[in-house]
C-alpha positions as CSV (number, residue, x, y, z in Angstrom):
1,X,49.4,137.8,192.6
2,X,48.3,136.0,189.5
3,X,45.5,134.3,191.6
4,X,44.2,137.8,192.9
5,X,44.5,139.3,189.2
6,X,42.1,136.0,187.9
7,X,39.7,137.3,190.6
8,X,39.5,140.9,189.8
9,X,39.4,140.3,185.9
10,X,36.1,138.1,186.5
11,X,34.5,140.7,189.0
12,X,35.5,143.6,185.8
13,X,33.8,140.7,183.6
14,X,31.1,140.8,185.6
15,X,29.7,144.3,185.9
16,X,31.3,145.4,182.5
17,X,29.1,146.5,179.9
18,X,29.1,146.1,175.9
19,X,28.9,149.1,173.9
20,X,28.5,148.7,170.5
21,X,29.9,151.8,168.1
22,X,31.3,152.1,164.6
23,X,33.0,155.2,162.8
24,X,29.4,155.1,161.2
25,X,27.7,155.3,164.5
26,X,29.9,157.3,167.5
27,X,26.9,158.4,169.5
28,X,27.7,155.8,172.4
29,X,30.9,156.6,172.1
30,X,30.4,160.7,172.7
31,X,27.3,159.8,175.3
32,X,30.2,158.2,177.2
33,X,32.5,160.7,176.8
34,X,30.2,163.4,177.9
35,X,29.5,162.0,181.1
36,X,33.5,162.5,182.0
37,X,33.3,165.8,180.9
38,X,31.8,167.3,184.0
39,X,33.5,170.6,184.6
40,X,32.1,174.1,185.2
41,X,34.9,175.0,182.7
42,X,34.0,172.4,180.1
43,X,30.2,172.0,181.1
44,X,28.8,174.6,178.7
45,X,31.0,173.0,175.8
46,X,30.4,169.1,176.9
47,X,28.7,168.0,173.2
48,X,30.9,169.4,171.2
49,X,34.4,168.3,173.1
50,X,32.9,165.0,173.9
51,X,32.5,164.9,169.7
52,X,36.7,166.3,169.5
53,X,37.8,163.3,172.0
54,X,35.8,160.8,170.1
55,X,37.0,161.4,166.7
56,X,40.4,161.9,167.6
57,X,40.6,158.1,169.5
58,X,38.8,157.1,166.1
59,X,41.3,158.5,164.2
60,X,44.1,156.9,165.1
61,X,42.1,153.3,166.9
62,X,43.3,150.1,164.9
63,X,39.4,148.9,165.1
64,X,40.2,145.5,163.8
65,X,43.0,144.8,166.7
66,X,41.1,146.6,169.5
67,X,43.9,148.7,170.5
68,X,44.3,152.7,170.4
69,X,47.6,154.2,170.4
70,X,47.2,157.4,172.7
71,X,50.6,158.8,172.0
72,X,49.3,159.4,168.5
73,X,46.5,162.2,170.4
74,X,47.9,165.4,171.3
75,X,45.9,167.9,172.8
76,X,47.2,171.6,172.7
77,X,46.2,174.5,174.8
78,X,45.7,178.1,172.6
79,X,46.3,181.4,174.5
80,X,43.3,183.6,174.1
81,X,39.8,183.4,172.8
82,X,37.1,180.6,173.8
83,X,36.7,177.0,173.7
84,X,34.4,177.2,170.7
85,X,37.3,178.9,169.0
């Protein structure tokens, strides 16, 4: 088990890209989280929920440990209206 875990952590090494971001520069950051966002639902409001996800990982990210808490993000669901609501 530990030998086949060494293995895939060096193949994730491998083909693993950088992606450098701040809270001064998030555009990677949204870029990436547009191209998850691919739903007929979601596709017409893509930018501008890619822009809600990012800020609200940033907002609760410890930057200096590398290391998001996600049970800090809660995402609620709003009878009625639109998404741009």
């Amino acid at each position: 088990f530990e030998e086949a875990c060494d293995i895939c952590i060096k193949k994730l090494e491998e083909i693993s890209d950088t992606v450098e971001f701040g809270k001064d520069n998030i555009g990677p950051l949204k870029k990436t989280a547009m191209t998850t966002l691919s739903s007929k639902i979601v596709n017409r409001y893509k930018e501008s929920m890619a822009e809600i996800a990012v800020n609200a990982v940033l907002s609760v990210a410890d930057l200096d440990r590398k290391d998001v808490n996600f049970e800090l993000i809660k995402m609620q669901g709003k009878v009625g209206g639109t998404l741009e609501d």
